[in-house]
N, C-alpha and C positions, 0 to 999 in steps of 0.2 A: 192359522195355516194359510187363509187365500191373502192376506196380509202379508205375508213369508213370501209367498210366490209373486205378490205385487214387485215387492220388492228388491227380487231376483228380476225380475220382467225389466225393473226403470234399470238395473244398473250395464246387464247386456244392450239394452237399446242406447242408453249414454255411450258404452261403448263402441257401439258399431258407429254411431254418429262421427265418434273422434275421430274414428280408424278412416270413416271416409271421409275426413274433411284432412285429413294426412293425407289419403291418395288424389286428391284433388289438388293437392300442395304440389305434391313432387311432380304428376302431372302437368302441372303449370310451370313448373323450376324447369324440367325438362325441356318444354315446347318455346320457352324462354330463351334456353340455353341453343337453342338448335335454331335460332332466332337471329342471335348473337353470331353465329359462327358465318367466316368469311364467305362470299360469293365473289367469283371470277367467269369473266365472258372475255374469251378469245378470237381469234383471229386466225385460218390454218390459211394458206394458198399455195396452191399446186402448179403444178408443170402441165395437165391432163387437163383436157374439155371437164367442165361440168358432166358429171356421172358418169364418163366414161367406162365401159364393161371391162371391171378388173382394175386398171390403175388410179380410175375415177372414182368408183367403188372405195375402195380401199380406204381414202381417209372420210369417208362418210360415213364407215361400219365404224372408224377408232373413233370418231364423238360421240356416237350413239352408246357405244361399249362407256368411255370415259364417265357422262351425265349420268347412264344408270348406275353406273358403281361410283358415282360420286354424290349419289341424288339427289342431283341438279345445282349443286357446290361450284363445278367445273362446267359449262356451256362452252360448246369450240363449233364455229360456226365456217363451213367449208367453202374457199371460192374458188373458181375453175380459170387456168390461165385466161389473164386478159381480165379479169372481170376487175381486182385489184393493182396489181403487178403480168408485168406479162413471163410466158413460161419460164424463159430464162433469167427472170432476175429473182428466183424465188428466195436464192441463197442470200444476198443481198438486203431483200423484203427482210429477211429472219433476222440477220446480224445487225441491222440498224433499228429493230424493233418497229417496223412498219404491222410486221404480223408477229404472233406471237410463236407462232410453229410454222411447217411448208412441208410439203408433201412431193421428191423428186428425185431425182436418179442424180449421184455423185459425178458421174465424169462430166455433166451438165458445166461443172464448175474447173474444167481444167484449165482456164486463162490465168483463176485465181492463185490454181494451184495444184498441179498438173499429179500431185501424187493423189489427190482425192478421186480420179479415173480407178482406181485399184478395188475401191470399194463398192465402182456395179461389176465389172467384169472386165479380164483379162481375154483377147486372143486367145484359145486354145488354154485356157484354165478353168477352175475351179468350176462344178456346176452348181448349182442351190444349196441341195444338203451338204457338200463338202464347205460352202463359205457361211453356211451357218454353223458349222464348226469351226470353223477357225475365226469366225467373229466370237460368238458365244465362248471357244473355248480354248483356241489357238492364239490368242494375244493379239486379234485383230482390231476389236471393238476400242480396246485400250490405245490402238495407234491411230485409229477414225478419230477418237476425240482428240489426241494430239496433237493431229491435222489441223482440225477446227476451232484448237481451243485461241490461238491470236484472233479469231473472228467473232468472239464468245457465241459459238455458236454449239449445243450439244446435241450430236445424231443418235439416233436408232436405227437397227437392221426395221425398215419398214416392207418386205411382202418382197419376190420374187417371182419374178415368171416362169423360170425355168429353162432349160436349153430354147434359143430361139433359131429362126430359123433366117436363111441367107438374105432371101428378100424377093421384091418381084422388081425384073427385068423387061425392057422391052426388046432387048433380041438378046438369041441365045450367047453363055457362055462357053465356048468350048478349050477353049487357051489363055492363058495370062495373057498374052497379047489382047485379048477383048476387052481388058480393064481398063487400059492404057486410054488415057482421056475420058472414059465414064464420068460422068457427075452421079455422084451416087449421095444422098441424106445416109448417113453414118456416122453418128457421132465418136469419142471417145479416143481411145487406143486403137478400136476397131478403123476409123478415118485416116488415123495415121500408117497404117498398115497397107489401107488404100494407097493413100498416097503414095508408100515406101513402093510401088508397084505400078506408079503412073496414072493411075487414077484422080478423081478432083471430090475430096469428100466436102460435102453440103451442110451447112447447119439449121434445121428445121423443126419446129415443134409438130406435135402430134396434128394439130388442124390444119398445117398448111400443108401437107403431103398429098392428099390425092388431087388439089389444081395443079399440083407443082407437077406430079408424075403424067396428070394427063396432057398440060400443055407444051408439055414437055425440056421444060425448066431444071426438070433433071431428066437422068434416064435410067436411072434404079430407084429401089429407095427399101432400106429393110425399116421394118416395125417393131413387130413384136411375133405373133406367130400368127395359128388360123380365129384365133377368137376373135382378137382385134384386129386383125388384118380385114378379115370380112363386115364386121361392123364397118370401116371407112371406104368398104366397096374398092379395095385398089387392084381387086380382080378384073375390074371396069378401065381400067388404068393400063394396065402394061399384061401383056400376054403368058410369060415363064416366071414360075413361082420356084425358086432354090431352098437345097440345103446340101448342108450341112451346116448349123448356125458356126461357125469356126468366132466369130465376132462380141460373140456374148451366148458361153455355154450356161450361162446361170447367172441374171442381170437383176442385181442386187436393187433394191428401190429404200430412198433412206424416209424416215420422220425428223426433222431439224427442230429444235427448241431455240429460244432465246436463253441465253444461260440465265439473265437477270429476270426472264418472267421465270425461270423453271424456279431458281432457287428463291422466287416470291412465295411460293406456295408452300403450307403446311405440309410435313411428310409423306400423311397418306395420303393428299394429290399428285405428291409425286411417284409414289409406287403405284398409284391407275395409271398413271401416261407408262410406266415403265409395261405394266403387265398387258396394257392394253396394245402397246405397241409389240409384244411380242404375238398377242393372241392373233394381230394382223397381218405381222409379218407370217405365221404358219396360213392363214388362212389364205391369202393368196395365191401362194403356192398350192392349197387343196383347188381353188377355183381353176387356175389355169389346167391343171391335169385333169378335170373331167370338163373342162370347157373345149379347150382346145381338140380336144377327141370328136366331139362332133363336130365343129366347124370346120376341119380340115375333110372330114363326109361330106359335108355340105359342098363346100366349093370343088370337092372330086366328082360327085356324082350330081348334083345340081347345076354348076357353073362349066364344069368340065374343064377345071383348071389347067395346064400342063407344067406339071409338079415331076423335077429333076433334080437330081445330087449334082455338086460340083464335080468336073473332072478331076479324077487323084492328085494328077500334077497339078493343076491349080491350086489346090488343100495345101500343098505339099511345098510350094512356091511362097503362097499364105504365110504359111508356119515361117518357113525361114526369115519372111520381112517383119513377122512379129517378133522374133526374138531378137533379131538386129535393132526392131523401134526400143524395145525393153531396155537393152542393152546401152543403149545412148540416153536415155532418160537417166537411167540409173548409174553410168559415168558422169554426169551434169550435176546431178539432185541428189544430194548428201541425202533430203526428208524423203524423196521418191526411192532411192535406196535400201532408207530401211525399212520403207513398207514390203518392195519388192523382197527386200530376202527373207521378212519373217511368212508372208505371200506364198514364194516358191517352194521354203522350207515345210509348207504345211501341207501343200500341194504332189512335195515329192513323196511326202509320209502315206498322204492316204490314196495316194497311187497305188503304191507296195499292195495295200488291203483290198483295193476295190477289186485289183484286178481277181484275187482271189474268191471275192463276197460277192460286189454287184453285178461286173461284167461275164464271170463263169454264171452265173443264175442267168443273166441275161442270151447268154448260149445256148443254153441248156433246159430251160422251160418251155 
């Protein structure tokens, strides 16, 4: 009998021997195999100072987000304009493969190619959620890459500010006539709108604006709204802070890939930059709406800003030179064309809705 049991005893311990000298196996095949698989270190460069709150932000949460869902496969290492390329050549940096991605606002690049202004903001169109629908789902995204694709360059909706606001002024506006020779930093559609009204629109990155407004090298200059506006202290700068943002109701901010590093990468690298880029794109927009809420407290009740709406007619003056600029762009620009009408067609649709959804809620609450 204890003979019988010996011998049941040796053949379970052989066993378990085997079984773990299997798991010892495939555990090494495994850590082998995860061994093997490709690693990539990139390159992103922005338009924004190093870390700036919000637009600087932004592409330093999409690497962090990237590396952990790619664990540590994907490394994208962030640089703030000027450190590689300076703000305005990011687009450039990306399609020559200097970087492998960039982090910047579209109309950035209207010398290139004047329809890609469509894709931060129109004068008096679209706000945030309206141009995340009609990128995500209005056959926007599909004419962004369009745009881009002779530059093999491929964008993403990258993060959204939100309605911005007019700007800060060193004396007051009360008439069109006050615009009339202004040097104002205004990029985009919005500059030329300026100009359609006598004004002298300025082209400036985000770090040269408050020497430029204090020494007074301009004599406006809009931004972004009260987050970053008071982060660069340009309440220090110029006295009357404006709205109604009429200039960028919803200022789209892109991610640029190199098409040849994107399509270098295994599939599921390439659905973390996609998802990661969406997860940033919503997130910005969450930051600036409870950012902005207190910053604009701060500089009312702290700084004692003198915070003014445009006069009507000025809004209204606005309006008519932005549809005249439209309107000539898109007589010119077969490509500007047809961004602007799939743009306006998607524009006119959720007008119809909002005014019954968002703007009555907005009356009424």
């Amino acid at each position: 009998m204890k003979l019988l049991m010996l011998k049941h005893l040796s053949v379970i311990l052989l066993a378990t021997c085997i079984l773990q000298g299997c798991g010892e196996s495939q555990v090494q095949t495994s850590s082998a195999s995860a061994d093997t698989e490709q690693h990539f270190e990139w390159k992103l460069v922005t338009s924004w100072p190093k870390n700036f709150p919000g637009l600087g932000r932004a592409p330093e949460t999409f690497a962090k987000y990237v590396e952990r869902m790619s664990n540590g496969r994907l490394k994208i290492k962030v640089y703030g304009a000027g450190e590689i390329v300076p703000g305005f050549e990011v687009f450039d940096a990306v399609s020559q493969g200097t970087a492998e991605m960039g982090h910047a606002a579209a109309y950035y690049w209207k010398g290139k190619v004047p329809a890609a202004q469509m894709f931060t903001a129109i004068p008096f169109g679209m706000n945030a959620t309206e141009m995340n629908g009609w990128f995500h789902y209005g056959g926007g995204m599909e004419l962004w890459r369009e745009v881009y694709k002779p530059f093999g360059v491929i964008p993403f909706a990258g993060g959204n500010t939100g309605v911005q606001l007019a700007g800060w002024f060193k004396k007051p506006i009360n008439s069109i006539e006050d615009l009339q020779g202004l040097k104002m930093r205004i990029p985009g559609l919005g500059g030329e709108v300026l100009k359609k009204v006598g004004g002298v629109p300025v082209a400036l990155t985000g770090g040269e604006l408050f020497t430029a407004l204090q020494t007074g090298a301009i004599d406006a200059t809009e931004w972004v709204g009260p987050y970053n506006d008071l982060a660069f202290g340009l309440y220090k700068a110029a006295d009357y802070y404006y709205y109604t943002g009429w200039h960028e109701p919803g200022a789209a901010l892109e991610f640029t890939v190199n098409e040849k590093a994107f399509n270098s990468l295994p599939d599921d690298l390439k659905a973390i930059i996609e998802v990661a880029t969406q997860a940033v794109n919503q997130d910005m927009l969450d930051e600036y709406t409870a950012r902005n809420n207190e910053a604009m407290q701060t500089l009312l009740t702290k700084y004692n800003v003198d915070m003014r709406p445009f006069p009507p007619d000025v809004v209204e003056k606005l309006k008519a030179a932005s549809l005249a600029v439209m309107q000539e762009h898109a007589a010119t620009d077969p490509l500007f064309a047809k961004v602007y009408k799939s743009y306006s067609e998607f524009q006119k649709n959720v007008t119809v809705y909002h005014k019954i959804s968002e703007f009555e809620y907005y009356k009424n609450r």
